[in-house]
N, C-alpha and C positions, 0 to 999 in steps of 0.2 A: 610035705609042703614043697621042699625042693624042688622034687620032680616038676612039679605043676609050673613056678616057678621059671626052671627051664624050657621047658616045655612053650610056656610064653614068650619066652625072650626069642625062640626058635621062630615062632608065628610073627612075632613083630618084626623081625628084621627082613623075612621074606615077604613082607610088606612094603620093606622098604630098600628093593634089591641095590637101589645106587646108592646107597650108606656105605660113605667113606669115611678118610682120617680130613681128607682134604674138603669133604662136604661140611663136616661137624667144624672146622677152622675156619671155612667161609662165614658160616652162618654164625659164628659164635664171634669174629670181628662185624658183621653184619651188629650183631645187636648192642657191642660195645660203641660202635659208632654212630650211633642212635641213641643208649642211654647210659653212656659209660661202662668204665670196667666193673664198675662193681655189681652191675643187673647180669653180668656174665656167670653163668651158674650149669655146673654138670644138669642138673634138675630140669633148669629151664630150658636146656638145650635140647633134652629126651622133650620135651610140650613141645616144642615147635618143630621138630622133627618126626615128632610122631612115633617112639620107642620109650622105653623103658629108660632110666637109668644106666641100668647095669648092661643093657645094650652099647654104651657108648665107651665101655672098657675096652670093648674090643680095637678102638680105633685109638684112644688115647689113657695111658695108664692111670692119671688125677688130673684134678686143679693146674695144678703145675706144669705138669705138659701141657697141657691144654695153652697154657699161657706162655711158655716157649713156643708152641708150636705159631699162635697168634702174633707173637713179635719178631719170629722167621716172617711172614708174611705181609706184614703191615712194614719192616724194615727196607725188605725187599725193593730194589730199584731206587730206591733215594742215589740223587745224583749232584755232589756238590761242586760238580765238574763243568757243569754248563756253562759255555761263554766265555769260559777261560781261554787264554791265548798265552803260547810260549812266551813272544815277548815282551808279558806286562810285567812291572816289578811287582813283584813276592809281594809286597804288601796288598799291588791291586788284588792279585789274584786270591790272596787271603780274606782280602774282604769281599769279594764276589764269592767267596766259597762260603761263608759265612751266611751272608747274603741267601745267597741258594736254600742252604740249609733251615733256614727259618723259613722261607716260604714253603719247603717240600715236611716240613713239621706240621706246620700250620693247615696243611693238605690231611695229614693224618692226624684226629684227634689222641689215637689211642697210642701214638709212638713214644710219645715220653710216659705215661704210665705203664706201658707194658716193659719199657725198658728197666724201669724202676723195680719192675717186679721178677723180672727176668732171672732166671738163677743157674744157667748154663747147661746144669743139669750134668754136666763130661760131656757136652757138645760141645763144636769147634765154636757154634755162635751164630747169631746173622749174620749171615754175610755182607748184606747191607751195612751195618757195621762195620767189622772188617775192611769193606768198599771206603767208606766216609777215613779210617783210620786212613789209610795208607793215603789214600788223595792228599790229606790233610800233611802227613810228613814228606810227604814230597815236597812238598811248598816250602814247610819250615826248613828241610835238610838243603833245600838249594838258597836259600835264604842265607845259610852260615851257622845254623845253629846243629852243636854237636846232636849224636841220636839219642842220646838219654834224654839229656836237656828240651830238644825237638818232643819228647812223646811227655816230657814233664810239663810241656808248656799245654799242648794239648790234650791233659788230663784238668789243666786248671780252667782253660778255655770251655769244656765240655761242662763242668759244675756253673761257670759262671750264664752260659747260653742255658741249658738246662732252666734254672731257678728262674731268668729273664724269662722262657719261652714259658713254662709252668704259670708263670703271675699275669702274663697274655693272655693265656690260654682263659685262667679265670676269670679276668675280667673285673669289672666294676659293677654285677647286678642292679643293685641298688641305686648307683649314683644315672647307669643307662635309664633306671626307669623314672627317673624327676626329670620334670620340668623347667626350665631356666631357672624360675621364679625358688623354687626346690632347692635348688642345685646351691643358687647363693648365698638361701640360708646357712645350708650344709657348710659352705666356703665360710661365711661369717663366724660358724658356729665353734669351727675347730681355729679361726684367726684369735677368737674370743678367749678358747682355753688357752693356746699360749701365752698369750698377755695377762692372765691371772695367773701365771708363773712367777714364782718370785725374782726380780729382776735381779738379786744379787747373786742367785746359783745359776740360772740359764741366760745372762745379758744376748747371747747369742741369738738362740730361739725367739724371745721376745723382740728382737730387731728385727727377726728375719719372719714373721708370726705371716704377712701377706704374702710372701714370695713360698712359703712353706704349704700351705692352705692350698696357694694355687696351682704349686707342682705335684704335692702329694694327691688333690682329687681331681687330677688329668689324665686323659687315656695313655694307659703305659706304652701305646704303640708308639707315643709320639717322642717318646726318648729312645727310640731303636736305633736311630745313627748313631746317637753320643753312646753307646753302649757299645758301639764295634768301633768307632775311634779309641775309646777307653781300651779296649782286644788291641787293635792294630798299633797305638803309640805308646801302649806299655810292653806289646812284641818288642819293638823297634829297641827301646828303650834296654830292655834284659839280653837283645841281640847285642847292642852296645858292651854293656858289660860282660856278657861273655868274651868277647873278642878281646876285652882289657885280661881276660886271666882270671877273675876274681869270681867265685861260686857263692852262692849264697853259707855255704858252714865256713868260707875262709876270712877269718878277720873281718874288721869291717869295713861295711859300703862303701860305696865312693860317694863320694859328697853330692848333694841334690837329691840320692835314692832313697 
């Protein structure tokens, strides 16, 4: 059986003399960007390529490469650089880099998922990555914050855009497909469970039951600036304190933090 086997695999690929590493990673972000990551499939890869399976070892070892090799590519050229200019303040340029960032995501559907799934593997990394890293401390190091401090801030900044750009990315289905009329029930509907709260454990929530109803079932694009002020004037803000001396394990805060 083997033999035969081989034997196939030998005929199918001289079928398909331009089968590459970089053909099967085209085609395999090709159909992530079209029906997500999860319709990505060694399997489905050999159907649309026209081989076997076990054809496709030769260009990628598993799953896994497969998906490093996909998030080398899709990373690729992200540019959170543009429009920056030497003499704007740190914060502009912070928030222009930001800025950038979410747009050149929003270009690629598949960069926060595959990032997510990404696992290095003893590679250096995207370099795309890499690219975004080092942009990003430049800004905070000429800014004044020390380089630990500097790469701790943008470790917290990356979790906090991440989660933002992911709840974007998803969207609101459901609420896109109603109609005004729809919509306000919906609004009514969750104004309505708050205030069957008991007002004596959530006085809060049941105050705030309209303003809640009509923030929570809004397009989350529309809270993207207050989301990079929240970035840029808690930067500002832990740049302050640093500059006082006080770390976040020494003693405590200064008053107002």
């Amino acid at each position: 059986m083997e033999p035969v086997n081989a034997t196939e695999r030998v005929l199918q690929e001289r079928e398909r003399p331009g089968l590459t590493r970089e053909a099967v990673v085209a085609r395999a972000v090709e159909i992530g960007n079209a029906e997500g990551l999860e319709a990505v499939s060694l399997r489905r890869l050999a159907q649309e390529l026209g081989v076997t399976p076990m054809a496709l070892y030769r260009h990628v070892r598993d799953k896994q490469d497969l998906i490093n090799a996909m998030t080398e590519v899709v990373l690729d050229g992200i540019d959170t650089t543009a429009g920056l200019r030497p003499e704007m303040a740190w914060t502009e340029r912070m928030r222009l880099a930001i800025d950038n960032y979410k747009e050149q995501i929003d270009a690629r559907p598949l960069a926060l998922p595959l990032s997510m799934a990404f696992n290095g593997d003893g590679s250096a990394g995207p370099r795309g990555f890499w690219r975004m890293l080092e942009d990003l401390l430049a800004i905070l190091l000429d800014a004044g914050f020390g380089r630990r401090e500097a790469i701790v801030q943008i470790r917290m900044i990356s979790n906090l855009l991440a989660g933002y750009l992911l709840l974007l990315q998803q969207g609101a289905p459901d609420a896109a497909a109603l109609d005004a009329h729809q919509m306000d029930l919906l609004r009514r509907g969750l104004v309505l469970a708050q205030l069957s709260l008991p007002r004596d454990e959530f006085p809060n929530l049941v105050e705030s039951a309209e303003d809640t109803a009509e923030v929570w079932l809004s397009d989350p694009h529309r809270w993207w600036q207050n989301t990079v002020d929240l970035i840029i004037f808690g930067l500002e803000r832990m740049l302050e304190r640093d500059r006082h001396g006080v770390s976040p394990q020494e003693g405590p805060s200064q008053p107002g933090f």
